[in-house]
C-alpha positions as CSV (number, residue, x, y, z in Angstrom):
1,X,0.0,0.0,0.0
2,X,1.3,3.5,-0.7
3,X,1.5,6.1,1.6
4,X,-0.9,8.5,-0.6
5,X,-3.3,5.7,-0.5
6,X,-3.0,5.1,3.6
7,X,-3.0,8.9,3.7
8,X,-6.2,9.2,1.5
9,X,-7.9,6.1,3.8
10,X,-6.9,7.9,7.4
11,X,-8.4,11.5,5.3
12,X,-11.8,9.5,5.0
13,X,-11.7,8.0,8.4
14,X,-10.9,11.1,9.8
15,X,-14.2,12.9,8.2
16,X,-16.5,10.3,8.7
17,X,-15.6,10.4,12.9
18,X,-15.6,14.2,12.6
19,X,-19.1,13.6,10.5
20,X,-20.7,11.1,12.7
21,X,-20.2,13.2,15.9
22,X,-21.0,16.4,14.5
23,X,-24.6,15.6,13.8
24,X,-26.7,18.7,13.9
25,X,-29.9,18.8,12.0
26,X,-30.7,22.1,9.8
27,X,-34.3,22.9,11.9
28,X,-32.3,22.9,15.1
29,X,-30.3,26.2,13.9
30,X,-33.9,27.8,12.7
31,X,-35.6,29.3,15.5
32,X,-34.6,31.8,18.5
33,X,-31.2,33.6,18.5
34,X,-29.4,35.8,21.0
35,X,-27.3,38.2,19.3
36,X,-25.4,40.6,21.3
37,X,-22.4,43.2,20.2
38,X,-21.1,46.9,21.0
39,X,-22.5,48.0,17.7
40,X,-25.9,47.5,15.7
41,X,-26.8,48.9,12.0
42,X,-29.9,47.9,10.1
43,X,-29.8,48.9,6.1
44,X,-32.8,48.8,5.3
45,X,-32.7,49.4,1.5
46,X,-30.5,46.1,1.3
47,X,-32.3,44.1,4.1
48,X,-28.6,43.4,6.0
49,X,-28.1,43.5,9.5
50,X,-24.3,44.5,10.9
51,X,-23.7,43.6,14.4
52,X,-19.9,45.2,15.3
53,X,-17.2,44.4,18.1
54,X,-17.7,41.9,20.8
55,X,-20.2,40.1,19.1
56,X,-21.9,36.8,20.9
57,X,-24.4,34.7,19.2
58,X,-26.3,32.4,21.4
59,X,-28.7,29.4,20.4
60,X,-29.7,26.9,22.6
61,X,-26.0,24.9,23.6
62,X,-24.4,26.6,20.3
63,X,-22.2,29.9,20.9
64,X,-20.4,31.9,18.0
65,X,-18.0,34.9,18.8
66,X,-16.9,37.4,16.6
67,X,-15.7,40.7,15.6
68,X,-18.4,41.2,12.9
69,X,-21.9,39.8,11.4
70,X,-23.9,40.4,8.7
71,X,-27.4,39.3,8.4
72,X,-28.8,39.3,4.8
73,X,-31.9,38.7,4.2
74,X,-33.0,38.9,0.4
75,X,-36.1,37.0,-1.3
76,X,-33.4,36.1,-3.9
77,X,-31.3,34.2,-1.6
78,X,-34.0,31.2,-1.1
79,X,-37.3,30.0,0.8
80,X,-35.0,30.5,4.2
81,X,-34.4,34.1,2.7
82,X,-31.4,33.9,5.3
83,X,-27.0,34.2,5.0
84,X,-25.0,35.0,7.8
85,X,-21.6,35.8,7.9
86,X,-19.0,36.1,10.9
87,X,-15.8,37.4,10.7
88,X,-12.7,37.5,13.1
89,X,-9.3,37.3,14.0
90,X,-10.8,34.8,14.6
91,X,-14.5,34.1,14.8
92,X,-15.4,31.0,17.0
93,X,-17.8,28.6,17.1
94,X,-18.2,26.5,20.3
95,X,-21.2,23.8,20.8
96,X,-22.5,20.0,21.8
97,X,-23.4,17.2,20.3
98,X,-26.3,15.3,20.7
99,X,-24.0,12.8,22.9
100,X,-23.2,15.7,24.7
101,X,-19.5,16.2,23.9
102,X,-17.9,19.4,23.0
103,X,-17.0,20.6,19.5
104,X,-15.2,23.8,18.6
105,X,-14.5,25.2,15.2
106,X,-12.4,28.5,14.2
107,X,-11.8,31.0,11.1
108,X,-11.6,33.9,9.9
109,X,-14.7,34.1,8.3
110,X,-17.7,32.0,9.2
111,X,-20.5,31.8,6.6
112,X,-23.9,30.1,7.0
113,X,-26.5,29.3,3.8
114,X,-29.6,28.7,5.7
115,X,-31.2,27.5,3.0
116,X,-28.3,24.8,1.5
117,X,-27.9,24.1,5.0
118,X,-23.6,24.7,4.6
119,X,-21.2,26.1,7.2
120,X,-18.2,27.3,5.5
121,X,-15.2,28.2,7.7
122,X,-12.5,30.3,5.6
123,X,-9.0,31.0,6.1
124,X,-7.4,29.7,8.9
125,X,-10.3,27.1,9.2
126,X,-10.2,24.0,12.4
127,X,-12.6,21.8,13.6
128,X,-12.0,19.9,16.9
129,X,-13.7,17.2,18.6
130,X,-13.0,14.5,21.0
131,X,-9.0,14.8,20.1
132,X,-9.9,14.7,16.5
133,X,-9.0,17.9,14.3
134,X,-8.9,18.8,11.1
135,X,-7.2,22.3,9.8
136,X,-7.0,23.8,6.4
137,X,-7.5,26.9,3.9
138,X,-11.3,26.0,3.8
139,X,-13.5,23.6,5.6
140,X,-17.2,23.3,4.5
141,X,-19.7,21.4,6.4
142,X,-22.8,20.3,5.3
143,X,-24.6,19.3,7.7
144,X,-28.1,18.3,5.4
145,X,-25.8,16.0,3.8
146,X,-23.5,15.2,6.3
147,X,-20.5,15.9,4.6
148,X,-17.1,17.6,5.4
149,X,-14.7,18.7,2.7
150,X,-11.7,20.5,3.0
151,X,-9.4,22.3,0.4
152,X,-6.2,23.9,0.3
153,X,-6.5,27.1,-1.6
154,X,-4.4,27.0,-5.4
155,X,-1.7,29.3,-4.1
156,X,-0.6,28.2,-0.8
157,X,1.3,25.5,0.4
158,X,-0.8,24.9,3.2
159,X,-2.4,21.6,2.8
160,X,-5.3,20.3,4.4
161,X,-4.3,18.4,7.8
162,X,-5.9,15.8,10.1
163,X,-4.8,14.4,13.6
164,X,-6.5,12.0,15.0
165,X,-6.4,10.5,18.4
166,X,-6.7,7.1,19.6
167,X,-9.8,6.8,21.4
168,X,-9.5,5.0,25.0
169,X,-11.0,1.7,25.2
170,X,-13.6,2.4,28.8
171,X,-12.9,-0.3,31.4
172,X,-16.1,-2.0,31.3
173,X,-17.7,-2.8,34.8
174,X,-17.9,-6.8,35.4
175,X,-21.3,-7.1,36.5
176,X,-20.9,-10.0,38.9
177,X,-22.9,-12.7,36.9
178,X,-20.4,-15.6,35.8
């Protein structure tokens, strides 16, 4: 076997763990959102919200800090009608799964379709969970489809990167019947 090929298989392994425990459904992030910041500017002939500085999105266990979002909401953009956009040096995202472990992501510039149901993390991106991460130019998460991809952009040297972490078999508690 050559190494690009065990490199390709531990790239798929490493997606699908990262897939599998980052399972959140698209009518989970629809509903009611906290959104505090410094700064708040409606323009109106656009239909965009800007929140500025210290920004701090709240939904249920899901938290997202940044320096700057932008709330459009245009009839041409879908039957959700909704893109958001967070941007920061970096911008954050910190939540749980439905098994209640921790997952953290991180870029530059957070961007969410509401309607395609896609989380793009640019520049800078990482996701991290359990011990598992994954780093690269670009990370985009579909989480309809349950799909992570991650790209290096055409002019860098900076590849996409995965660690992943043994996971530690759990002593398992005899229980007395032999």
């Amino acid at each position: 076997m050559t190494n690009k090929t065990i490199y390709k298989k531990r790239f798929i392994i490493a997606a699908l763990a990262l897939v599998t425990h980052f399972n959140v459904q698209a009518k989970e992030l629809i509903g009611k959102v906290s959104i505090s910041a410094d700064t708040q500017q409606a323009d109106l002939k656009r239909n965009i919200v800007i929140f500025k500085n210290n920004v701090d999105i709240k939904h249920t266990d899901k938290n997202i800090k940044a320096d700057l979002l932008e709330v459009h909401r245009r009839r041409e953009l879908g039957k959700e009608k909704q893109i958001l956009i967070a941007t920061g040096n970096p911008a954050t995202f910190i939540g749980k799964l439905k098994d209640g472990s921790p997952v953290t992501a991180s870029a530059k510039n957070i961007r969410y379709d509401v309607e395609s149901g896609t989380l793009t993390f640019k520049g800078d991106a990482k996701i991290n969970q359990s011990g598992q991460s994954m780093s690269a130019k670009t990370i985009i998460y579909d989480h309809l489809q349950e799909l992570i991809t991650a790209y290096k952009d055409k002019d860098s040297d900076q590849r996409v990167h995965t660690v992943l972490t043994p996971v530690k078999k759990e002593e398992t508690k005899q229980s007395g019947n032999n």
